[in-house]
C-alpha positions, 0 to 999 in steps of 0.5 A, spaced: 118 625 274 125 628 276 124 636 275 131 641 275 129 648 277 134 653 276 134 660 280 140 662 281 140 669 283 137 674 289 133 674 294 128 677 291 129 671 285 128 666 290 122 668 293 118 670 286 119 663 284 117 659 291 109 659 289 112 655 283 116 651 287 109 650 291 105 650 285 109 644 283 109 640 288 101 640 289 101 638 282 105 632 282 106 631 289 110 624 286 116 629 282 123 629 285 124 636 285 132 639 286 134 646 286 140 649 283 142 656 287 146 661 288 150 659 295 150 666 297 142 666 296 141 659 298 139 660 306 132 662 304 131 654 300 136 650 305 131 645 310 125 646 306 121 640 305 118 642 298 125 640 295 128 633 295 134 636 294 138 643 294 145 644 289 148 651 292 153 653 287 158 660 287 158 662 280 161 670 282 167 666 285 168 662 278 167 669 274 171 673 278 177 667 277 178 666 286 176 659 286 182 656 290 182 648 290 178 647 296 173 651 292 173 648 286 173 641 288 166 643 292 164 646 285 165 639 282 162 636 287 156 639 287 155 639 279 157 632 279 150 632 283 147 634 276 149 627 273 147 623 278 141 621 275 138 624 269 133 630 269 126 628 265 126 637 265 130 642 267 126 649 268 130 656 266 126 661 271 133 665 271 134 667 262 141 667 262 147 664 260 149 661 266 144 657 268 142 655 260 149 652 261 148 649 268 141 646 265 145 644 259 150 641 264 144 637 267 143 632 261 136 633 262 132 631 257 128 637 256 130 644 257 125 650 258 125 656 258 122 662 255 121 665 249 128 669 246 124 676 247 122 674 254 129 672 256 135 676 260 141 674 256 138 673 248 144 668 246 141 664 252 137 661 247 141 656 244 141 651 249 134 650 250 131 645 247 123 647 249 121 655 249 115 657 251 111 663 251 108 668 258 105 674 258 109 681 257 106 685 262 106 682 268 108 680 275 114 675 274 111 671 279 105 670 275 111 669 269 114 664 273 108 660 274 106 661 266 112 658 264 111 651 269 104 651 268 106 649 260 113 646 261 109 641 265 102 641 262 100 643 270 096 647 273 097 653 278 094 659 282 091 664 278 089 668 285 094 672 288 091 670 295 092 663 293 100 664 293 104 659 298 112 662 299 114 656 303 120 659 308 122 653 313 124 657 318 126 653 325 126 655 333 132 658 332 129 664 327 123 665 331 128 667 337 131 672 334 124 676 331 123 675 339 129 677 342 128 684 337 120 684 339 123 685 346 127 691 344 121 694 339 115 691 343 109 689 338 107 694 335 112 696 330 114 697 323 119 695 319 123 700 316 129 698 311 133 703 308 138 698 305 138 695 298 143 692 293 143 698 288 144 706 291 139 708 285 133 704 289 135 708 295 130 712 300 134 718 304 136 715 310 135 721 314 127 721 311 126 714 314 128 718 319 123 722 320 118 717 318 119 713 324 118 719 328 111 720 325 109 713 325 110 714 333 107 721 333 100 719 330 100 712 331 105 710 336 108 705 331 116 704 333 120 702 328 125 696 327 130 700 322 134 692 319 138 691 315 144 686 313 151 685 311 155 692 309 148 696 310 149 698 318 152 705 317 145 708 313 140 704 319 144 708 324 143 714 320 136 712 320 136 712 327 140 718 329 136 722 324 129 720 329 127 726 334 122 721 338 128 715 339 122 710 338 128 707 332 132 701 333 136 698 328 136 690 328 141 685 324 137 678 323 138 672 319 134 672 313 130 667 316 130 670 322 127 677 318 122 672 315 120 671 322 120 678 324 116 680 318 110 676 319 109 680 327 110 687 323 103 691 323 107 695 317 113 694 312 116 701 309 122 699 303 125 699 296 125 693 291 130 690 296 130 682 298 127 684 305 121 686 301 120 680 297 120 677 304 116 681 308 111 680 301 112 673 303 110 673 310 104 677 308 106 684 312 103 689 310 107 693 305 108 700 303 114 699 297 118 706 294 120 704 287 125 708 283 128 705 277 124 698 277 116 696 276 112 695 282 107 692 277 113 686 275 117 686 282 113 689 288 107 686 291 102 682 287 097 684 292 092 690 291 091 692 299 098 693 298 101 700 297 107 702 292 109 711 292 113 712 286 115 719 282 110 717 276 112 725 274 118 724 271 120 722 263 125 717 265 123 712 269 120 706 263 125 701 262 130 704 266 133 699 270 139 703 272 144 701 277 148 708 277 144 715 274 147 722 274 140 725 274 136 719 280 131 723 281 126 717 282 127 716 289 126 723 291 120 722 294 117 727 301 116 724 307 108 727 307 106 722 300 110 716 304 106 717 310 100 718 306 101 711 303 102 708 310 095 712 313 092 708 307 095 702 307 094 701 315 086 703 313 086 697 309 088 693 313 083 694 319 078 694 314 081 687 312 081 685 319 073 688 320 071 683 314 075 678 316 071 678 323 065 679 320 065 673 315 067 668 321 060 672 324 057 669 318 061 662 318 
């Protein structure tokens, strides 16, 4: 069977649909399975032996008319990958009309997606031949994994804990997560003031200053990341810290990953380094504003999310600018109440785990 996924989107787009990729995988092992992604967002896929085939696409270069000849040629090629050999089914896991049109373009005999109330863009609808039905409140991993799970008559992981993100990360990511543990030591804490929209921002200045209570009650150091355009709020993060125990560190996506998986703790928005640090199992203390923890945050329960449920406008706010943008304002005394909660829940973990193997 030749299986199309079509994720094109973030970071965090990415990583949720990676247990499906898994899913798939372990349910039809013989299946060839391409991807089509966003160029841009692509790193996270590249090498990985789950996939037979990885097509990165530039949609934003299309859109925003900048595609020279060079360009497009690339962009043709890569489309004529979709023809190369029929599909049996393509999967929408993205809702819009872009990548109903890519699937479109795939000639696969079927083209999944979600039902018209579940998509992004309604009018996507059309260019689908099979809709199918997933659970409204619910994570959209749990909603991507619905959606294959009827689409290919499979079954998938109801569990959380029996997720699989697979990351394939080389020698040349794990050296930079050392390089940075040289810097930091190990025991640290990743904290991530970056995030694609300023709504979702948490004052640099207070990630400030939790890093100098993470070492004056825990002597936790704090590696302040942060990517492309994003250097100038983690050097505020880190000029705002008394203790200077806060070190601002760039690293590749994989080499973050890397990093992530060695981390006691993870302090960040609805970011894509939070959706990868979920992936490495990093214990994990979300600030979300103007998006849902229960659909984007951790799918596991000992992790922790801090948000203003005080407040009248944050249900289905999903605000990109706001004049009022009161949800992030959250004091630095309830984040580090999460954190002393969720390091509590990880020696308890580590108490049974030890216990448990006792038993074994």
């Amino acid at each position: 069977m030749k299986i199309l996924i079509v994720k094109l989107g973030s970071i965090g787009d990415i990583v949720h649909t990676l247990p499906t990729l898994s899913a798939i995988r372990k349910a039809i092992p013989q299946a060839e399975i391409t991807w089509v992604v966003e160029s841009r967002t692509s790193e996270i896929l590249r090498d990985n032996p789950t996939l037979d085939r990885l097509i990165e696409l530039d949609t934003k270069a299309v859109r925003r008319r900048l595609v020279s000849g060079e360009t497009l040629l690339y962009l043709l090629q890569q489309l004529r990958q979709l023809n190369a050999s029929p599909f049996d089914v393509a999967i929408d896991f993205q809702g819009l009309i872009k990548s109903a049109l890519i699937m479109f373009l795939s000639k696969a005999k079927r083209r999944c997606g979600f039902v018209r109330s579940a998509l992004r863009e309604k009018q996507s609808r059309f260019l689908l031949n099979q809709t199918f039905a997933v659970p409204s409140r619910s994570h959209v991993i749990v909603k991507n994994l619905t959606l294959a799970e009827k689409a290919l008559d499979i079954s998938v992981p109801i569990s959380p804990y029996d997720f699989e993100f697979p990351i394939c990360v080389s020698t040349e990511h794990e050296n930079e997560a050392d390089k940075a543990i040289e810097t930091i030591g190990h025991n640290f804490a990743i904290l991530n003031p970056g995030g694609g929209w300023y709504t979702k921002l948490w004052s640099p200045e207070r990630f400030g200053l939790l890093a100098d209570a993470l070492w004056n009650n825990y002597k936790i150091k704090s590696a302040v990341t942060y990517g492309p355009g994003e250097e100038e709020p983690a050097l505020r993060v880190v000029n705002s810290s008394e203790s200077k125990q806060a070190h601002a560190i760039n690293l590749s996506l994989k080499g973050f990953y890397s990093l992530a998986k060695c981390a006691s703790l993870y302090v960040g928005g609805d970011t894509g380094p939070t959706h990868l640090a979920v992936a490495a199992k990093t214990p994990i203390v979300g600030l979300f504003g103007p998006t849902e923890w229960w659909r984007n945050g951790s799918p596991f329960l000992e992790d922790v999310c801090v948000e203003r449920n005080d407040i009248d406008c944050r249900e289905n706010c999903h605000r990109r600018s706001c004049n009022k943008w009161v949800c992030m304002d959250i004091e630095v005394e309830r984040v580090l109440n999460a954190v002393e909660k969720r390091l509590n829940l990880t020696k308890i973990v580590q108490i049974t785990s030890k216990e448990m193997a006792k038993i074994g």
